[in-house]
PyMOL commands that place a pseudoatom at each C-alpha (Angstrom):
pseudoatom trace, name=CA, resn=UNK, resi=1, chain=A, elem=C, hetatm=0, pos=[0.000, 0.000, 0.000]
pseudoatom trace, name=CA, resn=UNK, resi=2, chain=A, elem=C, hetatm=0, pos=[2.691, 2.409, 1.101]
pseudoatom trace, name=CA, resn=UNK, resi=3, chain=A, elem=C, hetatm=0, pos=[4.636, 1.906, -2.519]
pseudoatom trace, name=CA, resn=UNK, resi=4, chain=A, elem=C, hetatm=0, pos=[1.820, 2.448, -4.393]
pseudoatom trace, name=CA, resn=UNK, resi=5, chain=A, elem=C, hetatm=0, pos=[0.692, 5.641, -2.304]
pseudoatom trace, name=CA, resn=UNK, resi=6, chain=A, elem=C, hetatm=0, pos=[4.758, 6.670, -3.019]
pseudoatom trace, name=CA, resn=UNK, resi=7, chain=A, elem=C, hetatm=0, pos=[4.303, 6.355, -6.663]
pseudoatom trace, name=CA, resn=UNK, resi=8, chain=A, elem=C, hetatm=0, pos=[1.261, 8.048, -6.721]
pseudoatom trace, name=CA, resn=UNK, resi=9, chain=A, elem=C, hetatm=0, pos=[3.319, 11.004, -5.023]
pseudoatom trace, name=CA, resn=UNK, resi=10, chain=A, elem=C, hetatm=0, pos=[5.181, 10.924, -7.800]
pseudoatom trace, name=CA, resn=UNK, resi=11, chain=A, elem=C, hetatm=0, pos=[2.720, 10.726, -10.617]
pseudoatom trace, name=CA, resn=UNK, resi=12, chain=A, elem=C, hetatm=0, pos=[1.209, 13.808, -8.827]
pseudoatom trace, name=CA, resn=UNK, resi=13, chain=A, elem=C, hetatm=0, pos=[4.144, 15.673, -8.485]
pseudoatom trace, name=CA, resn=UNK, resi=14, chain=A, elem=C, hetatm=0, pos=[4.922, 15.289, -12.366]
pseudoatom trace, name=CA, resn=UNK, resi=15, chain=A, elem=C, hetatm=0, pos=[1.431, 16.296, -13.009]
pseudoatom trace, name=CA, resn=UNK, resi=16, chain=A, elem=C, hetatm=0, pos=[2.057, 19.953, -11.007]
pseudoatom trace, name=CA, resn=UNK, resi=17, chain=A, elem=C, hetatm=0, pos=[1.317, 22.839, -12.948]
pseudoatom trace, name=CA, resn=UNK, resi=18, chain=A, elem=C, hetatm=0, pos=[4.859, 24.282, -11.914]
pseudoatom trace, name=CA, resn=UNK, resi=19, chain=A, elem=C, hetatm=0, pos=[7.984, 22.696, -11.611]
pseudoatom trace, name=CA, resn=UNK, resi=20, chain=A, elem=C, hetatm=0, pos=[8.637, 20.545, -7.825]
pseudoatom trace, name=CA, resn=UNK, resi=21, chain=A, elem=C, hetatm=0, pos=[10.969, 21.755, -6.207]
pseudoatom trace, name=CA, resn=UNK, resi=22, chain=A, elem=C, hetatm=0, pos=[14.210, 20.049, -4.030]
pseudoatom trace, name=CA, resn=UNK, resi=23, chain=A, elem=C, hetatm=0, pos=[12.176, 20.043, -0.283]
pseudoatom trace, name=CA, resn=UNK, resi=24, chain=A, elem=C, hetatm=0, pos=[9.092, 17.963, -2.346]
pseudoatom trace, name=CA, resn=UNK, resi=25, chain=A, elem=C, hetatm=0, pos=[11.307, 16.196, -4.546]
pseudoatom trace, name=CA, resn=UNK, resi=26, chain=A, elem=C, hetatm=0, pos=[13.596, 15.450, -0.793]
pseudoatom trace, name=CA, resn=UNK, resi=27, chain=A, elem=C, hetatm=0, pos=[10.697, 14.429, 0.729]
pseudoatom trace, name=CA, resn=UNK, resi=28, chain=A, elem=C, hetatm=0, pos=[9.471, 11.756, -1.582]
pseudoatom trace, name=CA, resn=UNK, resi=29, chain=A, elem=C, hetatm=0, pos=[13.653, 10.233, -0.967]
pseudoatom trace, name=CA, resn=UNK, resi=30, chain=A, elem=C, hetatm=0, pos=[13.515, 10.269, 2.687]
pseudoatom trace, name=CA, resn=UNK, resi=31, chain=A, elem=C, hetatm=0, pos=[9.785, 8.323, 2.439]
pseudoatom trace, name=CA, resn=UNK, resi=32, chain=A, elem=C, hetatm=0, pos=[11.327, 6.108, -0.114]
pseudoatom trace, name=CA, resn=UNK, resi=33, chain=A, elem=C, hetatm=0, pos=[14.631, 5.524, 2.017]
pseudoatom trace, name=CA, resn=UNK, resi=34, chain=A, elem=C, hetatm=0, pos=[12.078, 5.000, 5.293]
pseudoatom trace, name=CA, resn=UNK, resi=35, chain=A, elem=C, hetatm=0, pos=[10.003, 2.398, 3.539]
pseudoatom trace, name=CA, resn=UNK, resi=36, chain=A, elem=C, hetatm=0, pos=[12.389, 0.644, 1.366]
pseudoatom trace, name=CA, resn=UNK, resi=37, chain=A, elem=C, hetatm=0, pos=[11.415, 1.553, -1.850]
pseudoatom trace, name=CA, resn=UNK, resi=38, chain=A, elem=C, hetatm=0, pos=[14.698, 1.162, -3.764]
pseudoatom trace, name=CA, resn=UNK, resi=39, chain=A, elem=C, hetatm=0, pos=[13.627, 1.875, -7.277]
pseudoatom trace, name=CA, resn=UNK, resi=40, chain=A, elem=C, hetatm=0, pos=[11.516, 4.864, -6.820]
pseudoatom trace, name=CA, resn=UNK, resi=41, chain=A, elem=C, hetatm=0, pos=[14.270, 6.500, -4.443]
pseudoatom trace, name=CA, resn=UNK, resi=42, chain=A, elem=C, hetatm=0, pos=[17.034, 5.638, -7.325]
pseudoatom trace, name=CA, resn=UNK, resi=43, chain=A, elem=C, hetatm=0, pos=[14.720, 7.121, -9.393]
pseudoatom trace, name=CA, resn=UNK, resi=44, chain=A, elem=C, hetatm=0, pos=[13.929, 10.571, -7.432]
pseudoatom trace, name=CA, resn=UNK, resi=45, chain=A, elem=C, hetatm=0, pos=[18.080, 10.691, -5.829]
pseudoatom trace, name=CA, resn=UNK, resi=46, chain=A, elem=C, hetatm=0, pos=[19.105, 11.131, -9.290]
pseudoatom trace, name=CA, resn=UNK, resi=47, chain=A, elem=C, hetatm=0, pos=[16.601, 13.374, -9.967]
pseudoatom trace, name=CA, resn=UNK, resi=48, chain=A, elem=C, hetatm=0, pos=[17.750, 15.649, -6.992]
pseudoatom trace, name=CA, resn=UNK, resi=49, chain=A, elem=C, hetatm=0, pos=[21.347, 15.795, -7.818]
pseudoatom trace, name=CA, resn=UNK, resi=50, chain=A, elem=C, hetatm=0, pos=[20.487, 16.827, -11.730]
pseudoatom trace, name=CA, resn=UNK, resi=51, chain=A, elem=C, hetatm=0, pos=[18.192, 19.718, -9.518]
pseudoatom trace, name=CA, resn=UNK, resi=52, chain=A, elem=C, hetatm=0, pos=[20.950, 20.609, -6.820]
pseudoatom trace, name=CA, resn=UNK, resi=53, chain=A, elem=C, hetatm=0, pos=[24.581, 18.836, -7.825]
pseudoatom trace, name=CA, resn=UNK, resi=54, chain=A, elem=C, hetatm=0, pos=[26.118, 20.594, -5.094]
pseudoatom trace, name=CA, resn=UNK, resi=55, chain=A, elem=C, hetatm=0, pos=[23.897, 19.257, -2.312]
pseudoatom trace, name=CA, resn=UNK, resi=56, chain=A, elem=C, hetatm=0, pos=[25.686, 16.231, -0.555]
pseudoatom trace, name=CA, resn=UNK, resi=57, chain=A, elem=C, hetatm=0, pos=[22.082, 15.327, 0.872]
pseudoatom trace, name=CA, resn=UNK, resi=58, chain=A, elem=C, hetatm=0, pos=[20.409, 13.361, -2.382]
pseudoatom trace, name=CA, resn=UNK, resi=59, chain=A, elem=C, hetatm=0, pos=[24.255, 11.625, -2.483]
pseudoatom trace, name=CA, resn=UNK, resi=60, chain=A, elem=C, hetatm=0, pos=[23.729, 10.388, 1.182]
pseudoatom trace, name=CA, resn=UNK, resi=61, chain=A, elem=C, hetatm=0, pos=[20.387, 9.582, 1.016]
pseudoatom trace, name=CA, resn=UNK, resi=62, chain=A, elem=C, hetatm=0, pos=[21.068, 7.404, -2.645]
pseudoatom trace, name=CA, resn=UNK, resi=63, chain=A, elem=C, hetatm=0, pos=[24.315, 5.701, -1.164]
pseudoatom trace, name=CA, resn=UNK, resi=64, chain=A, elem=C, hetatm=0, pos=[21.925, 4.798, 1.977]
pseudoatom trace, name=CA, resn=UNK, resi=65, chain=A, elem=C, hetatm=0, pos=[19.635, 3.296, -0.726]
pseudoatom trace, name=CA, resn=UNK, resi=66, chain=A, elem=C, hetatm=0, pos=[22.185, 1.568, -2.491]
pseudoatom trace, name=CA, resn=UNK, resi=67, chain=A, elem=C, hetatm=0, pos=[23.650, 0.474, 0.777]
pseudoatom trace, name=CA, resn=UNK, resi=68, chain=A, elem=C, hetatm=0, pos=[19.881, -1.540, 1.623]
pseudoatom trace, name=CA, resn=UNK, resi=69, chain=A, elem=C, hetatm=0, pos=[19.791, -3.022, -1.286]
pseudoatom trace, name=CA, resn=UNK, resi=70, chain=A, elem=C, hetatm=0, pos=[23.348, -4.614, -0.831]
pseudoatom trace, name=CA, resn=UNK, resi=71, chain=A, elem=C, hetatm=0, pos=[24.594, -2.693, -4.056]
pseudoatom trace, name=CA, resn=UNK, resi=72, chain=A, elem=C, hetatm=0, pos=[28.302, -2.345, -2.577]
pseudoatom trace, name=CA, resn=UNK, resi=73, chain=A, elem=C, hetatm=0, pos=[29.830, -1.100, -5.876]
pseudoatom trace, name=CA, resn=UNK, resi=74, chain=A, elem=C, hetatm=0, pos=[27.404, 1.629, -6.439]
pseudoatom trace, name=CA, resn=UNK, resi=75, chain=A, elem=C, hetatm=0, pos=[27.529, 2.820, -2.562]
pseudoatom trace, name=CA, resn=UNK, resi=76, chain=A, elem=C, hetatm=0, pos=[31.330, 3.032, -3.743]
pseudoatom trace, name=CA, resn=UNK, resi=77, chain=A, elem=C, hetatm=0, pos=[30.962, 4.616, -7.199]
pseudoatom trace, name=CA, resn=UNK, resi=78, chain=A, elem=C, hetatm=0, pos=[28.891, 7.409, -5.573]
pseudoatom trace, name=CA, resn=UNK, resi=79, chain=A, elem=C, hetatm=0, pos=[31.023, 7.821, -2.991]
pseudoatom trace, name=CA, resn=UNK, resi=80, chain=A, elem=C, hetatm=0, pos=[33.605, 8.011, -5.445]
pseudoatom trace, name=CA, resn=UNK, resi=81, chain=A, elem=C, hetatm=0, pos=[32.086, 11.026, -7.254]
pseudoatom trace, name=CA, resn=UNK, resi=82, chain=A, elem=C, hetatm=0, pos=[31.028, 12.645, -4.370]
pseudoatom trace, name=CA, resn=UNK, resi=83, chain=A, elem=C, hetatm=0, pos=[35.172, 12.964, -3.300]
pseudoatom trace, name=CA, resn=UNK, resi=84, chain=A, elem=C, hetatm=0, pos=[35.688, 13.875, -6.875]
pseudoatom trace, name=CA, resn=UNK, resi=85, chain=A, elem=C, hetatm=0, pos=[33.280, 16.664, -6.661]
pseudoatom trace, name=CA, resn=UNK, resi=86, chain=A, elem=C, hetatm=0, pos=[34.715, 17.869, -3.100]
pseudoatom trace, name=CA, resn=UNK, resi=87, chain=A, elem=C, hetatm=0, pos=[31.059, 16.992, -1.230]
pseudoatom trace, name=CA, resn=UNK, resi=88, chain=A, elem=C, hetatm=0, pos=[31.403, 16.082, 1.879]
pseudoatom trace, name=CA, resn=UNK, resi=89, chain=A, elem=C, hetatm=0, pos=[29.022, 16.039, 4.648]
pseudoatom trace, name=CA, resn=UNK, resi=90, chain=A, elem=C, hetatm=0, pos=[29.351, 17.957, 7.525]
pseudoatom trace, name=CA, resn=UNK, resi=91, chain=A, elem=C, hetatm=0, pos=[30.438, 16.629, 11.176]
pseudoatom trace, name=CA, resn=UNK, resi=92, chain=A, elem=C, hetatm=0, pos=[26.899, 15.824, 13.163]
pseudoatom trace, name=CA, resn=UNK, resi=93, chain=A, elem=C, hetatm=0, pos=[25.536, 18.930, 15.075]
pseudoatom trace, name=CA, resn=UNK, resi=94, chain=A, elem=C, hetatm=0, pos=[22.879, 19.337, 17.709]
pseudoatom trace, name=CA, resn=UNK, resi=95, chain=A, elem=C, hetatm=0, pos=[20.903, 21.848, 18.697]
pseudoatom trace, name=CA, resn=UNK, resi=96, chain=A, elem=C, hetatm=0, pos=[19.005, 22.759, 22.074]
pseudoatom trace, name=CA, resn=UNK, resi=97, chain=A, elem=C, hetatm=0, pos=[17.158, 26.227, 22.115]
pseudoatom trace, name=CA, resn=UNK, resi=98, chain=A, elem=C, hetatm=0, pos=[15.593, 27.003, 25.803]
pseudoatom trace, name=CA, resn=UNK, resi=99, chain=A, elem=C, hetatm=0, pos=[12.648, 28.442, 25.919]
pseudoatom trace, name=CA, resn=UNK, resi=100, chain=A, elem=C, hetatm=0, pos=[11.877, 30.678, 28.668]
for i in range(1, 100): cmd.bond("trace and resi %d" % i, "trace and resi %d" % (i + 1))
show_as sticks, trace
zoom trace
């Protein structure tokens, strides 16, 4: 149910009147990364990077895809181009805002 509600997500989101942007396009990878829908997030990661090349995000979120799947030499080929390109992502960060 949850793959077919995914690709109708995307059917819709080709069907906009205006172009999607990254956060919809993003959203539809982290759904397809949380519910194992390998083809559909190939589909959409690649998709993102053509949209934003110099966001290391889509390249994480693919490799993590790739990595699921057990697709070792494309987890490495990405990771490969990512060094190439000089992507890296940053160090983890936290944040705690008090409010008073």
């Amino acid at each position: 149910m949850v793959v077919w509600l995914m690709k109708d997500s995307e059917e819709l989101i080709q069907k906009m009147p205006m172009e999607a942007g990254p956060p919809l396009w993003g959203a539809l990878l982290s759904a397809c990364e949380t519910h194992s829908n390998f083809e559909l997030g190939e589909i959409v990661a690649k998709r993102l990077i053509e949209l934003e090349p110099r966001d290391v995000g889509p390249y994480l979120l693919l490799s993590n895809v790739y990595a699921m799947e057990g697709k070792w030499d494309d987890v490495e080929k990405l990771r490969m181009m990512m060094r190439e390109q000089g992507l890296q992502k940053a160090a983890g960060l936290s944040l705690i805002g008090i409010a008073e």
